[in-house]
KEKE-3310 file (N, C-alpha, C; in steps of 0.2 Angstrom, whole numbers, plus 5000, padded with zeros to 4 digits):
npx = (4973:4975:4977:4983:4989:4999:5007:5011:5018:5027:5036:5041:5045:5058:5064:5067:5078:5085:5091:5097:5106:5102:5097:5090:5083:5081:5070:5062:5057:5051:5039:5035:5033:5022:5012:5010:5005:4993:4986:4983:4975:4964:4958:4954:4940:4933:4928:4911:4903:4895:4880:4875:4868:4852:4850:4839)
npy = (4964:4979:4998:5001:4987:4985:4996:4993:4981:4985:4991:4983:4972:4984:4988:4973:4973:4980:4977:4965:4967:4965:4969:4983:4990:4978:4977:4987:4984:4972:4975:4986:4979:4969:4978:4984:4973:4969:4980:4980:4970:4971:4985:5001:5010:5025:5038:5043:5056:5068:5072:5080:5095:5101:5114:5126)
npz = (5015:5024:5025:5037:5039:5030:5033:5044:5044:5033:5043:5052:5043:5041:5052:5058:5045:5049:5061:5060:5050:5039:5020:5020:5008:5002:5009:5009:4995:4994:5002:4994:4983:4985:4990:4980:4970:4978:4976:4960:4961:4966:4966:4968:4968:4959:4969:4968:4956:4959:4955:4940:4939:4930:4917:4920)
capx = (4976:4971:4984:4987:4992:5003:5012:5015:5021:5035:5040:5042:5053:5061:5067:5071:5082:5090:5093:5100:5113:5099:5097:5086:5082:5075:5062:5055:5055:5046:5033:5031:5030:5015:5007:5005:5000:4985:4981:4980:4972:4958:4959:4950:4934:4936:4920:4904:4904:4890:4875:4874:4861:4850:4849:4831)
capy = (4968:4985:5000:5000:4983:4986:5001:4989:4974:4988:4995:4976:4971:4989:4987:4966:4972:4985:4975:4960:4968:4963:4973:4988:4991:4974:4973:4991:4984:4967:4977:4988:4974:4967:4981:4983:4968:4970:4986:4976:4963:4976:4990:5007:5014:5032:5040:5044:5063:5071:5073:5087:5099:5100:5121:5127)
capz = (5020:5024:5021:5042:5040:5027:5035:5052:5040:5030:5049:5057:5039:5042:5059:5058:5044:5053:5067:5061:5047:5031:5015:5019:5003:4999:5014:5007:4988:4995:5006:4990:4976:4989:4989:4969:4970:4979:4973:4955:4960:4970:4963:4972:4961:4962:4971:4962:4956:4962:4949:4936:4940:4926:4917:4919)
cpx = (4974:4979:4986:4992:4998:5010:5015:5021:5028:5038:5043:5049:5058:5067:5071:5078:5089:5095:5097:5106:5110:5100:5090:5082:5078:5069:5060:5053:5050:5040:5030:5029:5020:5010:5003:5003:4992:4983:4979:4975:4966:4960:4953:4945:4936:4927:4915:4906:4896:4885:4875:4869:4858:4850:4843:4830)
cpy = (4975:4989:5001:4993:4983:4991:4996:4983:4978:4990:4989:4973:4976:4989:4978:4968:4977:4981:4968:4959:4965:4969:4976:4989:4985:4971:4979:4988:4976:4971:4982:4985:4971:4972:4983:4979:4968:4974:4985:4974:4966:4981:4996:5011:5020:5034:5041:5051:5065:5074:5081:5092:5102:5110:5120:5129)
cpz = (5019:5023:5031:5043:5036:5030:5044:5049:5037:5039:5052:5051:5040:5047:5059:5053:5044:5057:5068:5053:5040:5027:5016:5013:4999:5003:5011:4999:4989:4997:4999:4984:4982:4989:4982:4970:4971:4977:4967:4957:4963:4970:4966:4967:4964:4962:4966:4964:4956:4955:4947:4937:4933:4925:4916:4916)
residu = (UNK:UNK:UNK:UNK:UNK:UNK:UNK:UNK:UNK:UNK:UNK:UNK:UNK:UNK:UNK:UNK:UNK:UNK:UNK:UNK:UNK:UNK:UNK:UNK:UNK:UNK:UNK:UNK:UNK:UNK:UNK:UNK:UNK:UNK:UNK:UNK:UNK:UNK:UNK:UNK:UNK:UNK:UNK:UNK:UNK:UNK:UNK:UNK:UNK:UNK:UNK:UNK:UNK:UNK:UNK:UNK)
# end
C-alpha cells in the first residue's frame, strides 16, 4: 500500500466509525498499527548524500 492508500483506508474506517456509533479511537490505532507494520517490514532508504568534493 502506498501512503495515499493508506490515508483513504484511515478516512473510510474514520467515518464508518463515526457513522455507525464504533470506537474512533480503535479504527485510527488499527490504520496506525498497519502502517508500522509496513513501514518494518519495507522500510525507506534514506536518499544518497551527494558526493564529497575532493580539496585540491
Amino acid at each position: 500500500m502506498n501512503a495515499e492508500q493508506f490515508l483513504s483506508l484511515a478516512e473510510t474506517l474514520r467515518s464508518f466509525a463515526q457513522h455507525s456509533g464504533r470506537d474512533l479511537n480503535a479504527a485510527n490505532l488499527f490504520v496506525h498499527d498497519m502502517l508500522m507494520r509496513a513501514i518494518k517490514a519495507d522500510p525507506v532508504n534514506e536518499p544518497d548524500r551527494a558526493p564529497q568534493q575532493r580539496a585540491a
